[in-house]
C-alpha positions in Angstrom: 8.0 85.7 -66.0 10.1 86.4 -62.9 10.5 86.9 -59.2 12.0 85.2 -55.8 9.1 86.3 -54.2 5.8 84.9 -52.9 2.2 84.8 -52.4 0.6 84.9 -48.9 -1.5 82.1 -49.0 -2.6 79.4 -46.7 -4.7 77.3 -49.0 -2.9 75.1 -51.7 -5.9 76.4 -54.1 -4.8 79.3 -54.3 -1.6 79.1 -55.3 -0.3 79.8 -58.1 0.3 77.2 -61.1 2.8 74.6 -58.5 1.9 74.4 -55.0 5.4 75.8 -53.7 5.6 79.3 -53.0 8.1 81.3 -50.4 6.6 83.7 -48.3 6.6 87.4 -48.6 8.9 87.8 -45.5 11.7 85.6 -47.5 11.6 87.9 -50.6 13.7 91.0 -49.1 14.8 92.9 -52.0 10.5 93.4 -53.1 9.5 96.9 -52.6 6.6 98.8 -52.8 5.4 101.6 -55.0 6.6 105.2 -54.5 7.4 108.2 -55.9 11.4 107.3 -56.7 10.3 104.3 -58.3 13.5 102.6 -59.2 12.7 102.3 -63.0 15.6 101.0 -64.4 17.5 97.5 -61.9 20.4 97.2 -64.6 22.1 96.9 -68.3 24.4 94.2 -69.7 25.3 93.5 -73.4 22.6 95.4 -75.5 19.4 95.1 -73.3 18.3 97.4 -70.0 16.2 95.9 -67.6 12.9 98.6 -66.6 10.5 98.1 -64.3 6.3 99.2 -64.6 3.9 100.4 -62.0 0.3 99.5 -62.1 -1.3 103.3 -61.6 -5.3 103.3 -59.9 -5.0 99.4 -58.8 -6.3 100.1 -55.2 -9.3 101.6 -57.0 -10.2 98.4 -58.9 -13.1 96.2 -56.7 -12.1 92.2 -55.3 -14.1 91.0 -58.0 -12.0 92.9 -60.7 -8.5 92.3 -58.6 -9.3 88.5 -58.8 -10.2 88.8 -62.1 -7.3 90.4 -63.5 -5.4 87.8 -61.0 -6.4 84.2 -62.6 -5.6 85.9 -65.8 -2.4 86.9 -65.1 -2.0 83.4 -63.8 -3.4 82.0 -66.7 -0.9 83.8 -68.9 2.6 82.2 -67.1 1.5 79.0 -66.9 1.8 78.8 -70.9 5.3 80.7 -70.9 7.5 77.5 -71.5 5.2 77.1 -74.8 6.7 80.2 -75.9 10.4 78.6 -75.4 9.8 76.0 -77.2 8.4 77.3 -80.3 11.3 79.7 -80.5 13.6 76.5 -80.6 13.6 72.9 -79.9 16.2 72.4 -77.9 15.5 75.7 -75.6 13.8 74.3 -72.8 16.3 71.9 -72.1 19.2 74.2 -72.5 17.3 77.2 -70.2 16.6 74.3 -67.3 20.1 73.3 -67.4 21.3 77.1 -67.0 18.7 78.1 -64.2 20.1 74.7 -62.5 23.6 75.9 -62.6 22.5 79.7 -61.7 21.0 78.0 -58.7 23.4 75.1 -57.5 26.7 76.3 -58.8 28.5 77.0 -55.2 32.7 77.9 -56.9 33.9 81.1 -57.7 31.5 83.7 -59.2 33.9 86.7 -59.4 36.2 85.3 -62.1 35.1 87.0 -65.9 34.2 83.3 -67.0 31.2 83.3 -64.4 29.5 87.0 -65.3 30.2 86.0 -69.2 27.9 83.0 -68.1 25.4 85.1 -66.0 25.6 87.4 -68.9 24.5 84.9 -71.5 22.0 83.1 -69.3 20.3 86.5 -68.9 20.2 87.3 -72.5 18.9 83.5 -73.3 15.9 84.5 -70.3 15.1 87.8 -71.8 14.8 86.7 -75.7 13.1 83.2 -74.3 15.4 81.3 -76.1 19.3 81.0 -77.4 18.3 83.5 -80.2 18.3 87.1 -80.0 15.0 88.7 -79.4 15.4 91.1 -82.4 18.2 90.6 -84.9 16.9 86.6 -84.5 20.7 85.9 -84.4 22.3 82.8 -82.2 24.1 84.2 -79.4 27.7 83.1 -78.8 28.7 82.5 -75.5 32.1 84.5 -73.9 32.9 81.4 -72.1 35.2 78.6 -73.2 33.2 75.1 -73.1 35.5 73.1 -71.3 34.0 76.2 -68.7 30.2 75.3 -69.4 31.2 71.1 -68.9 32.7 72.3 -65.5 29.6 73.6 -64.2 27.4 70.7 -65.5 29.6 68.5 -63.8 30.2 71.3 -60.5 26.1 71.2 -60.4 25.2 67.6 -61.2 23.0 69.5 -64.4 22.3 66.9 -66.9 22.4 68.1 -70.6 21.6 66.6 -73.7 24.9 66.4 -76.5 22.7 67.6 -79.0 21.3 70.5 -77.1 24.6 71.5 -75.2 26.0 71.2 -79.0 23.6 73.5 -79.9 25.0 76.5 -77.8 28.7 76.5 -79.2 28.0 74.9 -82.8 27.3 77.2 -86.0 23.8 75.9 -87.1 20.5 76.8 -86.3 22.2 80.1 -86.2 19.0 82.2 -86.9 16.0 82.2 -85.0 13.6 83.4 -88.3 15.4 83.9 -91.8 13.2 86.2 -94.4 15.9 85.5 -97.0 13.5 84.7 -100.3 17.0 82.9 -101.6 16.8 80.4 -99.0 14.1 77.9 -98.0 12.4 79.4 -95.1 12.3 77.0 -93.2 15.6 75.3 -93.4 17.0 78.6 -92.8 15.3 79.0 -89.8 16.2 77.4 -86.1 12.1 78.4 -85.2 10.0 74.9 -83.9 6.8 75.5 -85.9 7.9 72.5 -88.3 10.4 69.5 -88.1 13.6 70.3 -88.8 13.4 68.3 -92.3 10.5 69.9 -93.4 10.8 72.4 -96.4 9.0 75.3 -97.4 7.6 73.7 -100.4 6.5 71.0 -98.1 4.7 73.2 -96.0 3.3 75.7 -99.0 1.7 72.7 -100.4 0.2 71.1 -97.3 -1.6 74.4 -96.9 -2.6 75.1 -99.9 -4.6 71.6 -100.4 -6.2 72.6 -97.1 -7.3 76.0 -97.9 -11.0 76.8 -99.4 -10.3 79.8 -101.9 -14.2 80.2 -101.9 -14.1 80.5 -98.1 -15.1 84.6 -97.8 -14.8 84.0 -93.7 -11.4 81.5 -94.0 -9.9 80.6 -90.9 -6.3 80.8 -89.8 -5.1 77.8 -91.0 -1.9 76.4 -89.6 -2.3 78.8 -86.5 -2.4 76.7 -83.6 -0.1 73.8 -84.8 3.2 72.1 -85.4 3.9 70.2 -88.5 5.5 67.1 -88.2 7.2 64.2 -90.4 5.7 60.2 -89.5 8.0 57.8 -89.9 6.3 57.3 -93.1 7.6 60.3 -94.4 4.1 62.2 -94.6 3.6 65.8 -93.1 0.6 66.1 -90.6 -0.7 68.5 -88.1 0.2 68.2 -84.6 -2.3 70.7 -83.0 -1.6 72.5 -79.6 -4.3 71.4 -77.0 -5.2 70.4 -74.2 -4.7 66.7 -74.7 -2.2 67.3 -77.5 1.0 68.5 -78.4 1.7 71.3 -74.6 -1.2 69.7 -73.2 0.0 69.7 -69.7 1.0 73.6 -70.4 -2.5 74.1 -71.7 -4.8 72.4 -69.0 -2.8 75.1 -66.0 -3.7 77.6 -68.2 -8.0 76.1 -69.0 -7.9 75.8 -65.3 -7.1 79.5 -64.2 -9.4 81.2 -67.6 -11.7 78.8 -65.5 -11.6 80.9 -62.4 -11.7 84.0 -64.5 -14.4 83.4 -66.3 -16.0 82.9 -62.3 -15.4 86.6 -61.6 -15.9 88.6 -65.3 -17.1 91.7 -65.0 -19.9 91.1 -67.5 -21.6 88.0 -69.1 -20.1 88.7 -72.8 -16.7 88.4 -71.2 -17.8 85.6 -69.7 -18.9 84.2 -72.9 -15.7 84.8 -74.8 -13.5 83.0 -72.0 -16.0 80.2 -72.6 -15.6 79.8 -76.2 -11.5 80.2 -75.7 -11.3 77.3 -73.1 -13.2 75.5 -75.7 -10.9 76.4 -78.4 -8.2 75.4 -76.3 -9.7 72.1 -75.4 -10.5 71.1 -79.0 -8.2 73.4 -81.5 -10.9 73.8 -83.7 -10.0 77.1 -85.3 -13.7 77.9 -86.4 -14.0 78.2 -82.7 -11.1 80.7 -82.1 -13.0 82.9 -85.3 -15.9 82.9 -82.8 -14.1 83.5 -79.7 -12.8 86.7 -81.8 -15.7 87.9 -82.6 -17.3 87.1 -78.9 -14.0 89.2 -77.6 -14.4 92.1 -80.0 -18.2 92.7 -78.9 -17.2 92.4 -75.3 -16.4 96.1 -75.0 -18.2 97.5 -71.8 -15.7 95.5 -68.9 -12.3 98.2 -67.6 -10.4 94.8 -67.2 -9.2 93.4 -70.7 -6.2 90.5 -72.4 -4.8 89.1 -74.8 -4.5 85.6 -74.6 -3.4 82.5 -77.1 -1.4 81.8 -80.1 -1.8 84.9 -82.0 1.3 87.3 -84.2 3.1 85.4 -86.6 5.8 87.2 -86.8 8.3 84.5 -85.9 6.8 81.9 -88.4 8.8 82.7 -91.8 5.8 81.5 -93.6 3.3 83.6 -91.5 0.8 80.9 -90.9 2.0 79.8 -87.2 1.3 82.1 -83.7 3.4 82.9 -80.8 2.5 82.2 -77.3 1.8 85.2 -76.0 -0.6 87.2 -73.1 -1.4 91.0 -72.0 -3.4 91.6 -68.7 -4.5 95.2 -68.9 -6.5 97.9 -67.1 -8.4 100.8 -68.4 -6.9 104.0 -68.0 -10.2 105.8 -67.7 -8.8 109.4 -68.1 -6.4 109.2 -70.7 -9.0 106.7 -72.6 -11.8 109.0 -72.4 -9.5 111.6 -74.0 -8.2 109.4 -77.2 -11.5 108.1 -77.8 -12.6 110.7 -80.0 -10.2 109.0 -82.6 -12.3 106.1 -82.7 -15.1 107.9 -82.6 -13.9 109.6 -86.2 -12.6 106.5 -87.5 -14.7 106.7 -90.9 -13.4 110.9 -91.2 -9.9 108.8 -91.6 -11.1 106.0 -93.7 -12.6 108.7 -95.8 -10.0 110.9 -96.0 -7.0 108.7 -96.6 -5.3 109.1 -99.6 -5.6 105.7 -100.7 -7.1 104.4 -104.4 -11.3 105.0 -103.4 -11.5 101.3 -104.4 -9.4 100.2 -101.0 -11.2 102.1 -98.8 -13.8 100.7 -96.5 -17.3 102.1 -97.1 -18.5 101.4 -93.3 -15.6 100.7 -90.9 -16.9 98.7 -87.9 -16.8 98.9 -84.1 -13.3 99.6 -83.7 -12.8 100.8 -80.0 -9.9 102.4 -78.6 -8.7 102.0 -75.1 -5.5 103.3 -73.3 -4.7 100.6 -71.1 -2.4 99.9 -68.1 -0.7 96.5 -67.8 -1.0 94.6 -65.1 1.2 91.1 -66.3 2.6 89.5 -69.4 3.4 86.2 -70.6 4.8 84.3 -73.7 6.3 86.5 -77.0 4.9 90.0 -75.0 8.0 89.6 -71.8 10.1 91.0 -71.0 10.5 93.1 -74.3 6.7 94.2 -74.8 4.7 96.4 -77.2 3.5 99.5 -76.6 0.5 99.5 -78.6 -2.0 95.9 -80.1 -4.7 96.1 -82.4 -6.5 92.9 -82.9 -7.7 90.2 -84.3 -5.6 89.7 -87.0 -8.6 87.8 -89.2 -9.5 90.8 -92.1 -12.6 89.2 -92.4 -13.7 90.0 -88.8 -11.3 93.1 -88.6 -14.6 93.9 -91.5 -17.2 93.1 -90.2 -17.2 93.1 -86.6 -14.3 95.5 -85.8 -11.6 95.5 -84.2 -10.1 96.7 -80.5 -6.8 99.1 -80.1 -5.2 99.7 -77.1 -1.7 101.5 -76.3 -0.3 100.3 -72.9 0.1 103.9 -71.4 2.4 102.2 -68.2 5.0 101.0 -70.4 4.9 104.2 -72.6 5.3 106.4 -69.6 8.2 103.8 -67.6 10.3 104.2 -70.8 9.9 107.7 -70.2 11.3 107.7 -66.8 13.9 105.2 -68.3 14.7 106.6 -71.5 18.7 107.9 -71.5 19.9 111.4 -72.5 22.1 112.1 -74.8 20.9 110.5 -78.3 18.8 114.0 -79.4 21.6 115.8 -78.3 23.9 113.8 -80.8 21.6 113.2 -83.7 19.3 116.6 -84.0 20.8 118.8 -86.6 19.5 121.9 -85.2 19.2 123.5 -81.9 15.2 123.8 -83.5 14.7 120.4 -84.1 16.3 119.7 -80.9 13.9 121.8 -78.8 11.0 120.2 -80.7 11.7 117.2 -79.9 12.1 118.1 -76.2 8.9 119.7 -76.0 7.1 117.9 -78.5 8.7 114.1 -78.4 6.2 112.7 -75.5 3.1 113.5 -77.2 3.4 113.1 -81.1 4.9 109.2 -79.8 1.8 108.7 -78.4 -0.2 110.0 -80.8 1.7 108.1 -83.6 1.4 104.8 -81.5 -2.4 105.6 -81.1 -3.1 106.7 -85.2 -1.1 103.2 -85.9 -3.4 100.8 -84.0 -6.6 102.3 -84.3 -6.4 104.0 -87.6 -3.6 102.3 -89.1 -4.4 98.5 -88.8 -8.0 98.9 -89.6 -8.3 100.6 -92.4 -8.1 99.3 -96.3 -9.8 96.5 -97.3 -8.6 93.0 -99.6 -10.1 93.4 -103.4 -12.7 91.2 -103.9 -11.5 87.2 -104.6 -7.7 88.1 -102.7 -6.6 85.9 -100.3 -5.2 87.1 -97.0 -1.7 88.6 -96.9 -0.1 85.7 -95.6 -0.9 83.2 -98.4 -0.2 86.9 -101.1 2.8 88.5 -99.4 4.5 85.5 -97.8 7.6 86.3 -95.6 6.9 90.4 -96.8 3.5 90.6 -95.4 4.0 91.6 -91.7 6.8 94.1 -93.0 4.5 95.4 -94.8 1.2 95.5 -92.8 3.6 97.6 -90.1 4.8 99.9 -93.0 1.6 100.4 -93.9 -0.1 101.4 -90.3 3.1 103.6 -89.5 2.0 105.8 -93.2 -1.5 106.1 -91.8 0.0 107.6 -88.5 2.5 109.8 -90.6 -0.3 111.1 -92.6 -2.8 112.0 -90.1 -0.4 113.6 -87.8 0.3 116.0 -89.6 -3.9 116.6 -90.5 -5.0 119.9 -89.3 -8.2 117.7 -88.0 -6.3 116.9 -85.1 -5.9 120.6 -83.9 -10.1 120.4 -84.6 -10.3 117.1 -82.5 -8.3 118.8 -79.6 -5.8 115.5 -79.9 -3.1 118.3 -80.2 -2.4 121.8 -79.8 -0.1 122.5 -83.0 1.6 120.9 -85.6 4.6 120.8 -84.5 3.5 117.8 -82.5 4.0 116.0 -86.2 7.2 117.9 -87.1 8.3 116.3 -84.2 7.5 112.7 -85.4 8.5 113.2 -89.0 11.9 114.5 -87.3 12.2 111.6 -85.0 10.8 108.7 -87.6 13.7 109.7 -90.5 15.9 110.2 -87.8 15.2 106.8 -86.3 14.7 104.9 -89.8 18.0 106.2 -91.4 20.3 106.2 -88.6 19.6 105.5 -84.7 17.6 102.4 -85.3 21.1 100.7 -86.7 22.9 100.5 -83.0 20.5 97.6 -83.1 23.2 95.6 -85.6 26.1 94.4 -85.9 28.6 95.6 -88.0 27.7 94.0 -91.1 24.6 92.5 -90.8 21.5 93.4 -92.5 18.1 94.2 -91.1 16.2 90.8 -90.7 13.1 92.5 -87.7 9.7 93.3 -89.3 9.8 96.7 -87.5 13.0 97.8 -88.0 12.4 97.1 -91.9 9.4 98.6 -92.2 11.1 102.2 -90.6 14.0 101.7 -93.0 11.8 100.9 -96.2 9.4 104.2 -95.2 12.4 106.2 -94.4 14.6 105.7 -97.4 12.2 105.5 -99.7 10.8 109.0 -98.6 14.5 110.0 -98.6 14.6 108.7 -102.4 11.2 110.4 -103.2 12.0 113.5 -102.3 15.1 113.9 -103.6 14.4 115.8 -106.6 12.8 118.4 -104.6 15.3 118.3 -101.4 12.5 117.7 -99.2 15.1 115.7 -97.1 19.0 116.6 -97.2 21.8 114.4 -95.9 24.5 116.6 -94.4 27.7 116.0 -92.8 29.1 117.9 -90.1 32.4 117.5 -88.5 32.1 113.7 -89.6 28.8 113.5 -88.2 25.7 112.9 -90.3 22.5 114.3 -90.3 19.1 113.9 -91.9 17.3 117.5 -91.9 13.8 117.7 -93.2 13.6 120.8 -95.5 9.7 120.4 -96.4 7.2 119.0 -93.9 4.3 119.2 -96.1 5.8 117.7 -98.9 7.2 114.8 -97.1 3.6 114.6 -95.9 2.7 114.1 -99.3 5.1 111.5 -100.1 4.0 109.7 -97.2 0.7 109.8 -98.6 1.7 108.2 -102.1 3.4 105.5 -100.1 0.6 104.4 -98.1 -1.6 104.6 -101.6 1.2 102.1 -103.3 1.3 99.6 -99.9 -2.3 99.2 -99.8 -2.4 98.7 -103.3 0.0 96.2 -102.5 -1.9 94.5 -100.0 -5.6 94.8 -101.7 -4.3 93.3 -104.9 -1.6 90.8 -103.3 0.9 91.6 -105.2 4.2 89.8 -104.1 6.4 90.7 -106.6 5.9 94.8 -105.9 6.1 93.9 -102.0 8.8 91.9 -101.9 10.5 94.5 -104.5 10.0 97.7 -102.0 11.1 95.5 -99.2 14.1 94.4 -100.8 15.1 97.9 -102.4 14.7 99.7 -99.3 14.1 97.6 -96.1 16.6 95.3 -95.9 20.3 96.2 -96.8 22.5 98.9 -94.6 25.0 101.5 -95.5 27.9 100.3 -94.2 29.8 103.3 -93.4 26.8 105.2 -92.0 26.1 102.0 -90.2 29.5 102.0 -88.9 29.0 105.7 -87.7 26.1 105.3 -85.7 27.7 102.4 -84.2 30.5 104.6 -83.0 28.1 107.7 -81.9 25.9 105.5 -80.1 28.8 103.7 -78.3 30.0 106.7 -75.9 26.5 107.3 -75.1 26.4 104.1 -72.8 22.9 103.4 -73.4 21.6 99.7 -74.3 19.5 99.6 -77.2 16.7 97.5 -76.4 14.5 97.3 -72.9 12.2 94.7 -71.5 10.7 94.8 -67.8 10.2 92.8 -64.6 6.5 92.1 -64.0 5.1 93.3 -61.1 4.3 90.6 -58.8 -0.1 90.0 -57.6 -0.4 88.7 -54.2 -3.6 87.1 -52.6 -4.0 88.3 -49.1 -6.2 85.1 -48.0 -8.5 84.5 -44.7 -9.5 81.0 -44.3 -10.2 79.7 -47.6 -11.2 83.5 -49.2 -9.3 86.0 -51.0 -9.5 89.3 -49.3 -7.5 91.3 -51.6 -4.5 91.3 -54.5 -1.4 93.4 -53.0 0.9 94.7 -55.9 4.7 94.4 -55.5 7.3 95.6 -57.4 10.5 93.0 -57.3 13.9 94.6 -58.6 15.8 91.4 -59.6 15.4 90.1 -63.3 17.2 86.6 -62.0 15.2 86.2 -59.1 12.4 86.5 -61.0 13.4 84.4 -63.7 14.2 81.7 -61.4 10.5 82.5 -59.9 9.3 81.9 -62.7 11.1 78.7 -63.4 10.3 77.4 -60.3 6.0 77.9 -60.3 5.1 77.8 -64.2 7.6 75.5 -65.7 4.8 72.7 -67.4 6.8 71.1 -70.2 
């Protein structure tokens, strides 16, 4: 999503999703990769803005270059989907602030002026008026008799009800998880008209879904539900002729021109089967495209690409917009490989009831993978780490594929800000280990997680998938559940055996940084007063405290307070270990039996609610440290080099302005 910067191209073909494009020469502030890579461009409010290189691209052939091109351009030309099923009034509102960012010509050193730059950025980086995280409206710092004078300065035209939207006091959360509210009244997210209730909705579903179906699809996915003005609820299904259609036919057209240059004829299969999908929305079809893309496994290109995580649908049955071009790391994959290649030891070995286990886990395949572009939900705040599909049924019995994205792992390295262990080790010990340690027992946690983590445990026999058994606690709890399987096994002496590490102190390390993270640092991400509404930051906290509670009896971990500071010091790592393991045993049982009530009571208990005078603490520890609590990155920028009619090669650039690429983006991949 970003950049003022161009494309050299002389044929209108290829060009990216409009057909205007500045040239390379116009774009001054692009530079090229070297060794001071400028990581980090800036911070304002609560987000730093990083940048990622592409490592080995120059060793990639044209074919693969192109490939991993058209992808790429496939991915931004659905982006504006993204900002619309975050809220239905945010495409309107983002247009009217990139107009003003462009046109608005008055003074632009007064505080009224960087307040708005300030909130336009925020509203580009979470894709919508919400915050990307705590889900939360933002409030702007500018009066808006302020925001009419640059409407009018600008000649920006602005629906009442949208402009209403930025300075009233509804909608005011993106996604609530609240089980005392109604979902989805209580939520601002565009998945169902505004009207419609959760009741509404349960029941729509449920006369829809087979309960005999052992291969059910993901019902709801790849839709909107909507009122007729005879009051009935139907489907309105995102496709190429539907609801985005003009969004989804850019994006057909360049998965056209990848599918041209696929490294192999199984990825050219899959690509197939997901234009059809798009084209019809027949969700039988996406099953297959799953299955096609887990069995294309040979290819070093690889992405993510449709309307898959549910996180932001309350009701979990709706998917985000999202895409992930990636490169194999060859070196660093051929060295993590050998956990895939034990899957079943893990599976065997896990702790949970016998009954949950899987007998034969299936083709999962682990890459670690360097990105090349984003689009949708994954930009600018990304993962580090996807295992998918999401189906359990074909998670079973075809597999699944895991991949960490090494590039963004190893830029918020370069990026990350000193000063946190410093504050919130107890010990010069633990300091140390984390120092020496921290790097690697991340990336081994992030690696156990996907691979191991999301694909083991199986559903008992006749139990419906989490979403329909768990409701609004199911992702929660899927993420608690993966981040126990990583806990575990990092501390397994197997590792040492599998040469993954060289001692355990790799999982000291973790165990140190995930209580540390889950009881205190992870709560600079709040407000004073507000409880933890993110999937991820609940799960940490539900893990965290309830291993805090566990262990208790035994002291395994010990609050202590210092000079008004406090700490969380672990006094037994093999007996938190433990306690990790009965954990994991209860969440899968959890999951394989669907049992809300026991979900929804751990998430409650634990997951949810903050100490307000720790809270407060952190918030004031955290302060004088100066460093923003969330990142997201500008893309890196593919340029055609083109001779006549023919692509010669892809140059790389890395662009340094988040507004200029925003407005970039605006200006070649804005479809709806």
């Amino acid at each position: 999503m970003k950049p003022a910067f161009s494309i050299l191209i002389a044929s209108i073909f290829f060009m990216s999703c409009n057909n205007s494009a500045p040239s390379v020469s116009e774009n001054p502030k692009e530079e090229v990769q070297k060794k001071d890579f400028q990581w980090q461009t800036e911070q304002f409010a609560d987000l730093r803005i990083l940048r990622y290189q592409i490592p080995g691209w120059d060793e990639l052939s044209l074919q693969q270059k192109k490939y991993v091109y058209y992808l790429t351009q496939a991915g931004l030309c659905g982006r504006d989907i993204t900002w619309d099923q975050f809220y239905r009034h945010n495409l309107e509102i983002r247009k009217a602030l990139e107009n003003i960012v462009k046109n608005y010509q008055g003074d632009k050193e007064n505080e009224d002026w960087k307040n708005f730059m300030t909130y336009t950025k925020r509203v580009w980086f979470s894709n919508g008026i919400h915050h990307h995280y705590s889900n939360l409206k933002f409030k702007p710092d500018f009066p808006e008799e302020y925001f009419n004078s640059l409407l009018a300065d600008t000649q920006t035209e602005l629906s009442p009800e949208a402009k209403a939207a930025i300075f009233n006091d509804k909608d005011m959360k993106k996604v609530s998880k609240d089980p005392d509210q109604d979902l989805l009244l209580a939520s601002a997210v565009n998945f169902y008209d505004p009207d419609i209730t959760e009741e509404e909705a349960v029941a729509f579903y449920k006369a829809m879904i087979d309960t005999n179906d052992l291969r059910p699809v993901s019902y709801g996915l790849n839709s909107k539900l909507i009122r007729g003005e005879d009051g009935t609820v139907t489907e309105a299904k995102w496709t190429a002729n539907g609801m985005y259609g003009p969004a989804i036919q850019e994006i057909i057209k360049w998965l056209e021109k990848a599918r041209g240059v696929a490294e192999d004829e199984k990825q050219a299969k899959a690509l197939a089967t997901l234009i059809e999908y798009y084209k019809s929305g027949d969700l039988r079809l996406w099953d297959q495209y799953n299955v096609e893309w887990v069995e294309a496994t040979e290819g070093d290109i690889d992405y993510i690409n449709s309307f898959i995580e549910v996180y932001d649908d309350p009701l979990g049955y709706k998917a985000t917009y999202e895409t992930v071009v990636e490169i194999k790391d060859f070196e660093a994959t051929r060295k993590m490989a050998v956990i895939s290649d034990n899957i079943q030891y893990f599976e065997d070995n896990s702790p949970i009831m016998d009954k949950h286990k899987k007998p034969d886990v299936k083709g999962v395949t682990y890459k670690m993978v360097n990105v090349a572009g984003e689009a949708g939900a994954t930009t600018p705040s990304t993962p580090i780490g996807v295992n998918l599909p999401n189906a359990n049924w074909i998670r079973k019995e075809h597999g699944s594929k895991s991949v960490s994205l090494a590039n963004i792992e190893n830029a918020y390295e370069h990026a990350k800000g000193a000063g946190f262990l410093e504050e919130f080790t107890f010990s010069t010990e633990e300091l140390e280990r984390a120092k020496k340690y921290g790097e690697a027992s991340g990336k081994m946690h992030t690696a156990l997680h996907e691979v191991v983590g999301h694909a083991s445990g199986q559903l008992n026999p006749g139990v419906r998938t989490p979403k329909e058994t768990l409701k609004n606690y199911a992702s929660t709890l899927e993420e608690g559940r993966a981040d126990l399987v990583a806990l575990y096994y990092i501390m397994d002496p197997k590792l040492i055996e599998l040469s993954l590490i060289d001692t355990l102190a790799v999982g000291m390390a973790e165990y140190d940084g995930y209580i540390r993270n889950g009881m205190m640092l992870q709560l600079r991400r709040l407000n004073e007063g507000e409880n933890i509404e993110e999937d991820h930051m609940r799960n940490r906290q539900l893990v965290a405290a309830w291993a805090y509670e566990a262990g208790q009896k035994d002291n395994v971990i010990e609050k202590k307070s210092v000079d008004g500071k406090t700490y969380f010091v672990i006094n037994d790592y093999q007996k938190l270990r433990d306690i990790f393991g009965m954990q994991l045993r209860e969440i899968q049982r959890i999951k394989s039996e669907g049992d809300y009530e026991a979900g929804k009571a751990l998430v409650e208990k634990y997951g949810v609610k903050v100490d307000p005078e720790l809270h407060r603490e952190v918030l004031r520890r955290t302060e004088k440290l100066n460093i923003a609590p969330y990142s997201g990155f500008i893309n890196p920028v593919l340029e055609p080099v083109v001779e006549g009619e023919e692509i010669t090669d892809i140059k790389v650039t890395y662009p340094s302005d988040f507004k200029e690429q925003m407005l970039y983006y605006a200006e070649r991949y804005s479809f709806l």
